[in-house]
C-alpha positions in Angstrom: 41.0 -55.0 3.2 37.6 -54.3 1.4 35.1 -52.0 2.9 31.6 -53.4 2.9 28.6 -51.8 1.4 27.5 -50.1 4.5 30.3 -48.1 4.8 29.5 -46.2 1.4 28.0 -43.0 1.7 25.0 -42.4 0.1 24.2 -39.3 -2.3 22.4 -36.7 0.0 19.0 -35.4 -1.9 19.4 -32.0 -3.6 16.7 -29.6 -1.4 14.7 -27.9 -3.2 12.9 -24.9 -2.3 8.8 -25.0 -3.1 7.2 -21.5 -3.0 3.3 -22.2 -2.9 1.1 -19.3 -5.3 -2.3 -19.2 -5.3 -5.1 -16.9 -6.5 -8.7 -16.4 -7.1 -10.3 -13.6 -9.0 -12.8 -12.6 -6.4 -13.3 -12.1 -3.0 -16.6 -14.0 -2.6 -15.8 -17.0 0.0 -12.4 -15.7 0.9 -14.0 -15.2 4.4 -14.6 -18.8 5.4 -12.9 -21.1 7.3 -11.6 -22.9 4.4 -11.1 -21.4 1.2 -10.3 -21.7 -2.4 -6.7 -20.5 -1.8 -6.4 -23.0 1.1 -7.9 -25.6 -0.9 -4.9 -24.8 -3.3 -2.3 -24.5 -0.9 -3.1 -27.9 1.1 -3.0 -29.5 -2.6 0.2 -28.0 -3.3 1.7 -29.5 0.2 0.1 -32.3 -0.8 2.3 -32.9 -3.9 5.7 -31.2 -2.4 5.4 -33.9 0.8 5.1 -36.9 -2.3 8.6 -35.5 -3.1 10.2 -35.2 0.3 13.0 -38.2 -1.0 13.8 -36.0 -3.9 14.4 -32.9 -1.6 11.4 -31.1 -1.9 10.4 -28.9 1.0 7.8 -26.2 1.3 8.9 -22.9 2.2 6.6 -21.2 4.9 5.7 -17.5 3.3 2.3 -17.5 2.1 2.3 -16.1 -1.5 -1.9 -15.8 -1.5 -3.7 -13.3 -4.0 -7.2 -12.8 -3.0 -9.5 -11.2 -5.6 -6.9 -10.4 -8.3 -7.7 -10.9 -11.7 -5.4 -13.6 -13.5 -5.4 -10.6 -16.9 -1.9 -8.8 -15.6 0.7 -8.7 -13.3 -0.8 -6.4 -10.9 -0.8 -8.3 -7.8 0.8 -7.8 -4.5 1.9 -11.7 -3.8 2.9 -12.2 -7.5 5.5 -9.3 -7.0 6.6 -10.7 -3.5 7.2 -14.1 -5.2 8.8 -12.3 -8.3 11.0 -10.4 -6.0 11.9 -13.6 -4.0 13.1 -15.4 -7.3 15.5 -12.7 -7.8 16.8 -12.7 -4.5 17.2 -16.2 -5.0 15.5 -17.5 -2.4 13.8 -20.6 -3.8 14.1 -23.0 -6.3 10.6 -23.9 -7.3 7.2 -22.5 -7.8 4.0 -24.3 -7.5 0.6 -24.0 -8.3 -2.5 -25.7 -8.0 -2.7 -24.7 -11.8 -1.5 -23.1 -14.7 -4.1 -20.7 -14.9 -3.6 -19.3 -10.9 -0.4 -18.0 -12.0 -1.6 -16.1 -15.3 -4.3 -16.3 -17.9 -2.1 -13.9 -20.7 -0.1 -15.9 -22.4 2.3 -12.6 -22.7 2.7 -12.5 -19.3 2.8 -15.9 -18.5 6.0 -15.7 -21.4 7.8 -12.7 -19.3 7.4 -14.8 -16.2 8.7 -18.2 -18.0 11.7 -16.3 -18.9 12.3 -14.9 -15.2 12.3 -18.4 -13.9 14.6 -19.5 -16.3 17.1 -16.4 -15.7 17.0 -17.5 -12.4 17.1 -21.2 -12.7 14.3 -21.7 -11.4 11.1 -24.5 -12.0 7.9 -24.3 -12.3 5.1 -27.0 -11.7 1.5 -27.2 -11.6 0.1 -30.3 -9.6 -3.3 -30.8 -11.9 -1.2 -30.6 -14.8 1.6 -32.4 -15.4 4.7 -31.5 -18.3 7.7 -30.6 -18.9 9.2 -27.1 -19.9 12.7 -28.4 -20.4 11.3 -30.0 -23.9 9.7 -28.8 -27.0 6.3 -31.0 -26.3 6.2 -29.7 -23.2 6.4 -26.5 -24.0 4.0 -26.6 -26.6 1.6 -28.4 -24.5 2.1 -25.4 -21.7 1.2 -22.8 -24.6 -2.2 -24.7 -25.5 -3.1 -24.6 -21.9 -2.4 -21.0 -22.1 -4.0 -19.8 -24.8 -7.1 -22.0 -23.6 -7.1 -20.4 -20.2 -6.8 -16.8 -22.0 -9.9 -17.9 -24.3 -11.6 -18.7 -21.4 -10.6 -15.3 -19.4 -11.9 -13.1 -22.6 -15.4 -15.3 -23.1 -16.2 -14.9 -19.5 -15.1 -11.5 -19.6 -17.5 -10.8 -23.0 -20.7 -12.3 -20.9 -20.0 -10.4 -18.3 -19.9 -7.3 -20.0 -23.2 -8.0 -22.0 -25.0 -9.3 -18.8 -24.0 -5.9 -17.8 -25.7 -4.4 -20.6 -28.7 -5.7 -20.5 -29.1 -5.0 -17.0 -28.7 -1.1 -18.0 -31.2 -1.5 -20.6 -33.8 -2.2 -18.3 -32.7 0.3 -15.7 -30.7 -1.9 -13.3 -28.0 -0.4 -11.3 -25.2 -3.1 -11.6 -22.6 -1.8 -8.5 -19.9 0.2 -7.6 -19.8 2.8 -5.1 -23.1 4.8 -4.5 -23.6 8.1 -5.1 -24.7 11.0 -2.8 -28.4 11.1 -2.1 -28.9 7.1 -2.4 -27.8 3.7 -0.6 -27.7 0.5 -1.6 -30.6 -1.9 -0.7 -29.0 -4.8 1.3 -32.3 -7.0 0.1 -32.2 -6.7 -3.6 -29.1 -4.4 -4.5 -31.3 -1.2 -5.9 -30.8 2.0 -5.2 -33.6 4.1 -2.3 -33.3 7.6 -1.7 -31.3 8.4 1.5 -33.7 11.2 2.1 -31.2 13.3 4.6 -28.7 13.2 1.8 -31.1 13.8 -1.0 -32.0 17.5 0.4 -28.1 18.0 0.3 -28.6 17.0 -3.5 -31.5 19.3 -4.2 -29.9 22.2 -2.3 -26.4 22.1 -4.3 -28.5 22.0 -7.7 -30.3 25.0 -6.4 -27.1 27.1 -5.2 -25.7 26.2 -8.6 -28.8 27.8 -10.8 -28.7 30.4 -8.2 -24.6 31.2 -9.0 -24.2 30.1 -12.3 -20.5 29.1 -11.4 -19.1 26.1 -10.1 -16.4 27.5 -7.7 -19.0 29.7 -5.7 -21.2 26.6 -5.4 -17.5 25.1 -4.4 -17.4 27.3 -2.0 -20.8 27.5 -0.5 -20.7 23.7 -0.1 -17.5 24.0 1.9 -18.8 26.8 4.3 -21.9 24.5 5.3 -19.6 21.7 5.5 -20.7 19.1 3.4 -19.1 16.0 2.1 -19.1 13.5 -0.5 -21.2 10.2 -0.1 -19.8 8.0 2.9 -20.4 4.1 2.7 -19.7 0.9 3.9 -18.4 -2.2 1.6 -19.9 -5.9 1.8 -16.2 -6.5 3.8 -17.4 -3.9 6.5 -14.7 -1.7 5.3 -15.9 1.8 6.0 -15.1 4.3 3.8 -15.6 7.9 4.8 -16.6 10.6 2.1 -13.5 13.3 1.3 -14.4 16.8 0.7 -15.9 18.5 -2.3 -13.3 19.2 -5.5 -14.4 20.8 -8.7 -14.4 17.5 -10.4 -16.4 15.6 -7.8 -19.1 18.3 -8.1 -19.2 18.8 -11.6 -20.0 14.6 -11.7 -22.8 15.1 -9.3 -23.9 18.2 -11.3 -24.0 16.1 -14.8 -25.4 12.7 -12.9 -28.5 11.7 -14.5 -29.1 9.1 -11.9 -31.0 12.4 -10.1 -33.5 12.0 -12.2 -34.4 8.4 -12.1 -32.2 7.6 -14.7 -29.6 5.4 -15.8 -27.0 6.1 -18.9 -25.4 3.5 -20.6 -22.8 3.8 -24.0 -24.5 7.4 -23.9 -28.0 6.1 -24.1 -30.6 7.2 -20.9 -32.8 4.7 -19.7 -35.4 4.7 -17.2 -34.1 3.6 -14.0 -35.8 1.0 -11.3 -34.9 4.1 -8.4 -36.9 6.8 -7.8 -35.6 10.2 -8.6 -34.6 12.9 -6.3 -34.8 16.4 -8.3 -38.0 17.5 -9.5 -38.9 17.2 -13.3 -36.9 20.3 -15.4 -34.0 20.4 -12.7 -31.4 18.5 -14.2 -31.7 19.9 -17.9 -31.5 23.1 -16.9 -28.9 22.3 -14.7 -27.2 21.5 -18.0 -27.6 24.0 -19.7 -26.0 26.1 -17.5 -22.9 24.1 -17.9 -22.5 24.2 -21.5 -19.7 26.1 -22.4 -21.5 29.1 -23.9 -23.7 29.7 -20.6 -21.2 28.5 -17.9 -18.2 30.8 -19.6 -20.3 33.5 -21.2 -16.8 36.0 -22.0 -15.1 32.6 -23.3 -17.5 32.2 -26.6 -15.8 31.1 -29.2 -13.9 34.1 -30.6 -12.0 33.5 -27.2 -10.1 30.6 -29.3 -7.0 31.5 -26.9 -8.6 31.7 -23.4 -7.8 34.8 -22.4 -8.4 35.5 -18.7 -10.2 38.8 -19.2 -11.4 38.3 -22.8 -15.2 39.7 -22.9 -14.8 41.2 -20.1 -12.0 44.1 -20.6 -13.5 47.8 -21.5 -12.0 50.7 -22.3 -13.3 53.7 -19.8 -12.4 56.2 -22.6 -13.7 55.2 -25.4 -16.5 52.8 -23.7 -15.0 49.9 -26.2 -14.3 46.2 -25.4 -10.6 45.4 -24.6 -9.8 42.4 -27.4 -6.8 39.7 -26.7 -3.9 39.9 -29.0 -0.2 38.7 -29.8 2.8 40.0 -31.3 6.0 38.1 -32.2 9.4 39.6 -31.8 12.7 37.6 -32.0 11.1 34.4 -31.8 8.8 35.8 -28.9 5.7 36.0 -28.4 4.0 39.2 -26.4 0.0 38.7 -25.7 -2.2 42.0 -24.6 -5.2 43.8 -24.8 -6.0 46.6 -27.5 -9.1 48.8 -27.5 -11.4 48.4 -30.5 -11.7 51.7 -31.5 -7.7 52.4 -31.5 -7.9 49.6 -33.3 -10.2 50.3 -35.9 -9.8 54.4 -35.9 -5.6 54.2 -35.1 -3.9 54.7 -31.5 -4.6 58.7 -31.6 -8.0 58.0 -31.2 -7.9 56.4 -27.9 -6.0 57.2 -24.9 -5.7 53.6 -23.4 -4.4 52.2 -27.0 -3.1 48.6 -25.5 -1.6 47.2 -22.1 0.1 43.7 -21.7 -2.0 40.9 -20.9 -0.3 39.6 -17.8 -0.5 43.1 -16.4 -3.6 43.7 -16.2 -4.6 40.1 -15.2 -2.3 39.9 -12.8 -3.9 43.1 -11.3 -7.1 42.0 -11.6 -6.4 38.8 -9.5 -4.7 41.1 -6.9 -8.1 42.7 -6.1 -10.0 39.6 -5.9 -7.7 38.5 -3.6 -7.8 42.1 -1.6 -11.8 42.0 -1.9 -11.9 38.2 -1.1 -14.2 37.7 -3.7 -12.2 34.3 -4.9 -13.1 31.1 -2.9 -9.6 29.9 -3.9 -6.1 31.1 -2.6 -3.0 31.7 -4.8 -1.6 27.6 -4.4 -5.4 26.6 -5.9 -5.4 29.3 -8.5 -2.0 28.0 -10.0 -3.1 24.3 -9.7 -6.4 25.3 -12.3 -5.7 24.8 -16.1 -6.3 27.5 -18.1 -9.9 26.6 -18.9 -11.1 26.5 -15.6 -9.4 29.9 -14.6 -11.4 31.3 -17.5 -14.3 29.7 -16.3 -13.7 31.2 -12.6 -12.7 34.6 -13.9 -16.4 34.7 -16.0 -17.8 33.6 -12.6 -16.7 36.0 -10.6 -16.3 39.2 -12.8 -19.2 40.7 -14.6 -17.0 43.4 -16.0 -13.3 45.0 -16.3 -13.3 48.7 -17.0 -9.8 50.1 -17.1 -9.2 54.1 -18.1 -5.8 54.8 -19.7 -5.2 58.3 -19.3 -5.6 58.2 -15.2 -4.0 53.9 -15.3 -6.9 52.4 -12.9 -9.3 49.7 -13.4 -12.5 49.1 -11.8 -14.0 45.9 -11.6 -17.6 45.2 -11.7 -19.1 41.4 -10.0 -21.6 39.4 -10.5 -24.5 39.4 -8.3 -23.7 36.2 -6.4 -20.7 37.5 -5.2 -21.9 41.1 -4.6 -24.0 39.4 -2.6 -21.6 37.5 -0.3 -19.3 40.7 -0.3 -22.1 41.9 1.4 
């Protein structure tokens, strides 16, 4: 008996699972209705829903990066979707085109070789080839290397758009400073005038100390904080406290005085400045390393914590840092000048070790509360700046041999707040 046509089963359709990317470098228009990235997606449906017979069927996550840059990897969908083809949980990627998934050619090379790993395709609906042939890829690698081209010119103009803005004293974005805002009509900088006595007040209290961690610490006690601002999104973001670094770039900001710096060039700025002529530069002279660590000059090549400021109570002598080596050791301490230079008979005190004395010295900082910092902060500091705290604090180290004391001498400032 023969079995007619109808009864023959058909070939069911492979399915084939379509994971939808899309991208755009900024986030300008990402807050209408309809976007770019749905503009893309819908495009992409578009195309998968032409290939229903063959299988095709979109998968519902969204795989949407919204201001990324197209230069790396960095993005949050593009690691969900890399992470998904691992997994194995589709079968195809598509985009609206080749340049939404990446305009390096490197990294569009890593990815290629991830799908293929993983067996899985890749189409782009404006662009049509074929990667499983040598003219297709070929033809994939020009449109690369044109998309890249086109990454780096537009990348070149907008730096030197960027330039010449500087040069004529434009400020060209980012987050604003303490002391100014951002004028919503033309994007220049006014003086917030509540913030810009904050300003004027930390320049004077540093003058006033000459070190960075009592004006650190000053600012903390009134309770002052670092610029707070809103974005163009209406994201607020609230100003942290005061660090060392943070105040060392307001400190060295030459926006303050109506100025702009660009490539290490000043130029006069379209804002008005908020510290009065002479401020700033002497500022910056206080910060230089021969003012700002007067005992770390540059004999003090090795940064020792008391060097310049160590005497000898016996023989009225400066203290000077030195090392030893023993068995592949090193031992660092202090020697008095005159032992040094008359022999150790002449001198009572001769030497002490280096982390002794320091180590002392910290102790009755601590006991005096003359440090703004605790022990946790003092071990987080590099060497530098525990030099440069030491020379703020300490004015002078005498230490007398025969009866083992020292006696330590501050600076004004902190006699002052000891007070």
């Amino acid at each position: 008996m023969r079995k007619s046509n109808q009864d023959t089963p058909k070939p069911a359709s492979v399915r084939l699972r379509c994971a939808i990317y899309t991208r755009k470098s900024t986030e300008e228009g990402l807050e209408q209705e309809f976007n770019s990235l749905d503009a893309q997606r819908e495009a992409a449906e578009a195309f998968i829903q032409s290939q229903r017979r063959e299988g095709w069927i979109a998968l519902p996550e969204l795989y949407d990066d919204g201001g990324f840059t197209g230069a790396n990897m960095d993005r949050p969908a593009l690691t969900r979707l890399l992470r998904a083809i691992e997994a194995g949980q589709l079968d195809c990627v598509v985009v609206y085109k080749v340049d939404r998934l990446s305009r390096s050619l490197l990294d569009f090379t890593r990815m290629l070789s991830v799908f293929e790993k993983h067996q899985v395709s890749f189409v782009a609906v404006t662009q049509q080839f074929n990667t499983s042939t040598s003219l297709g890829r070929l033809t994939l690698n020009i449109l690369l290397s044109f998309a890249q081209f086109e990454r780096e010119l537009i990348g070149e103009r907008t730096r030197d758009k960027m330039s010449a803005a500087r040069r004529k004293g434009k400020w060209v974005g980012g987050c604003p400073v303490l002391g100014y805002d951002v004028d919503p009509a033309g994007g220049r900088l006014i003086v917030n005038e509540e913030e810009a006595e904050q300003v004027r007040a930390i320049f004077t209290l540093f003058e006033e100390s000459r070190s960075v961690l009592l004006t650190l610490a000053e600012i903390d006690r009134r309770g002052w904080r670092l610029k707070s601002w809103t974005r163009n999104t209406g994201q607020f973001r609230p100003g942290g406290p005061f660090a060392i670094n943070s105040l060392r770039r307001l400190l060295t900001n030459i926006l303050y005085t109506g100025s702009i710096r660009h490539k290490g060039q000043p130029y006069s700025g379209e804002h008005a400045a908020i510290l009065a002529p002479g401020a700033w530069d002497r500022v910056q002279e206080l910060l230089t390393p021969s003012v700002a660590l007067p005992h770390a000059r540059s004999r003090n090549k090795h940064l020792a914590l008391l060097g310049g400021l160590l005497y000898c109570e016996s023989c009225a002598a400066r203290m000077v840092y030195s090392h030893s080596r023993k068995n592949d050791r090193q031992y660092f301490y202090y020697v008095c000048l005159n032992a040094q230079r008359k022999g150790w008979a002449a001198c009572p005190s001769k030497s002490l070790p280096a982390r002794a004395i320091e180590e002392s010295v910290l102790n009755r900082l601590q006991e005096a509360q003359a440090a703004p910092f605790g022990a946790a902060e003092w071990e987080q500091m590099d060497r530098t700046r525990q030099v440069e705290a030491m020379g703020g604090l300490v004015e002078r180290v005498g230490y007398d041999g025969a009866a083992q004391q020292i006696a330590i001498r501050f600076r004004a400032a902190v006699e002052d707040g000891l007070a």
